[in-house]
C-alpha positions in Angstrom: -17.6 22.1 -0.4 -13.8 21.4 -1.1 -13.1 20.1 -4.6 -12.3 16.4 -5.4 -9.5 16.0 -7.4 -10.8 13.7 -10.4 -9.7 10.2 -10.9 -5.9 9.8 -11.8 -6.9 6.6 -14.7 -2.8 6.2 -14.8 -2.1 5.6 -11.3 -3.6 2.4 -10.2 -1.3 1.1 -12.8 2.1 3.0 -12.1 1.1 1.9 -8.8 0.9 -1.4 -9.4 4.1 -1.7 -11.7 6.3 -0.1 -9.2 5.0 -2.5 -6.6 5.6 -5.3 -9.3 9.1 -3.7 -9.9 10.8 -4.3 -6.2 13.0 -6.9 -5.5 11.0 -10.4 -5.4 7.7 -8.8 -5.6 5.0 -10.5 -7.9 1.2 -10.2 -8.0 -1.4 -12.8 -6.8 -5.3 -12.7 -6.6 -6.4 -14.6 -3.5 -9.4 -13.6 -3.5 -12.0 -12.7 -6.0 -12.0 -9.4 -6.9 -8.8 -8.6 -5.4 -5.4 -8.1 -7.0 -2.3 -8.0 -4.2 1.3 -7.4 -4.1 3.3 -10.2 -2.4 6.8 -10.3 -1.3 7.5 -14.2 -0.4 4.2 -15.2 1.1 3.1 -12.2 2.1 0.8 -9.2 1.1 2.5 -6.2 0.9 -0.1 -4.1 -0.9 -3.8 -4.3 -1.9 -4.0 -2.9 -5.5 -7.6 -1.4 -6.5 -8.6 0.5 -9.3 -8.9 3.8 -6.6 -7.4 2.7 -3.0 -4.6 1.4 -2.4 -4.6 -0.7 0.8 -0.5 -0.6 2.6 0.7 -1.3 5.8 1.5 2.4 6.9 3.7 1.8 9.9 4.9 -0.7 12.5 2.0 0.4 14.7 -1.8 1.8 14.9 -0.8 4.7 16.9 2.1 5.5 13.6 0.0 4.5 11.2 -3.0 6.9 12.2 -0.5 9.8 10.9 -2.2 9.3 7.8 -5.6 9.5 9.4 -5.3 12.7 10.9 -3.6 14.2 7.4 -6.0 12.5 5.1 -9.1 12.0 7.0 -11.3 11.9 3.7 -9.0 9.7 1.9 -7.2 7.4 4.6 -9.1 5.1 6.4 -8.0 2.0 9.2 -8.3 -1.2 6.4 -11.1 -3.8 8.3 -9.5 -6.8 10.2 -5.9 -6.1 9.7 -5.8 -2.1 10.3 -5.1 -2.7 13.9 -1.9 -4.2 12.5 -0.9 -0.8 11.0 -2.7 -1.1 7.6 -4.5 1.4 5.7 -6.0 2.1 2.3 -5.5 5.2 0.8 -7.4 6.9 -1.9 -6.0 7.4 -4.7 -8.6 9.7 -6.4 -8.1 12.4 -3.5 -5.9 15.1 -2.1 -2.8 12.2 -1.1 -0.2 12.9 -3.7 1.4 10.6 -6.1 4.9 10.4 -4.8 3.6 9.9 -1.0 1.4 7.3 -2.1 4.4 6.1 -4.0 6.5 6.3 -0.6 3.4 4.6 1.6 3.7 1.6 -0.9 7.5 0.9 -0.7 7.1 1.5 3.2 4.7 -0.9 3.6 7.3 -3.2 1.1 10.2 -2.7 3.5 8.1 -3.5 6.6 6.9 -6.4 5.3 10.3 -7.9 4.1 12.0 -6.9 6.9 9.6 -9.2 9.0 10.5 -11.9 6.3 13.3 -14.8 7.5 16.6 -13.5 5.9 16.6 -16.5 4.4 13.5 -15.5 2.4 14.6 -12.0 2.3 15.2 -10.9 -1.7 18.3 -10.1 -3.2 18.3 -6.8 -4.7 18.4 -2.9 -3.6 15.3 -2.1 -1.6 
């Protein structure tokens, strides 16, 4: 039996302030239950209290990275995973500062598929 790491009570919400602190992000709850990170319009990362749902890459096949690294704690998110999304675990073996990284990767994707026009202003 390989031993869980316990629950990190701090990092759903250093996860969700630095989502909160990139350029033009802001937090919305579209549905009940469920706290997201938007930039614009869109969701750029589910927050839970021990997942945190991102998209991981541009495709399936280079988001399923994560799949074959974590396969306890990343799974393919129903609905959109075929889009690249993923939630991660965050009471597992991922690390902070990747989890950290998967969340402003999934930010940069995201805004880079906003119009510029709609792009924020700010470092990234």
């Amino acid at each position: 039996m390989t031993a869980r790491r316990s629950t990190r009570p701090d990092l759903a919400r250093r996860l969700r302030e630095a989502a909160l602190a990139l350029p033009g992000a802001w937090e919305d709850s579209p549905w009940e239950g469920d706290t997201v990170a938007k930039v614009g319009d869109k969701i750029f990362a589910f927050l839970g209290s021990e997942s945190l749902g991102v998209k991981c890459a541009r495709s399936r096949t280079e988001a399923d990275e994560w799949l074959h690294r974590f396969p306890d704690d990343a799974s393919v998110m129903a609905y959109i995973g075929r889009h690249g999304w993923n939630s991660l675990r965050t009471t597992g073996a991922i690390e902070e500062d990747e989890l950290m990284e998967a969340l402003e990767t999934s930010y940069e994707i995201v805004v880079s598929g906003l119009p510029r026009s709609r792009r924020p202003v700010g470092p990234s």
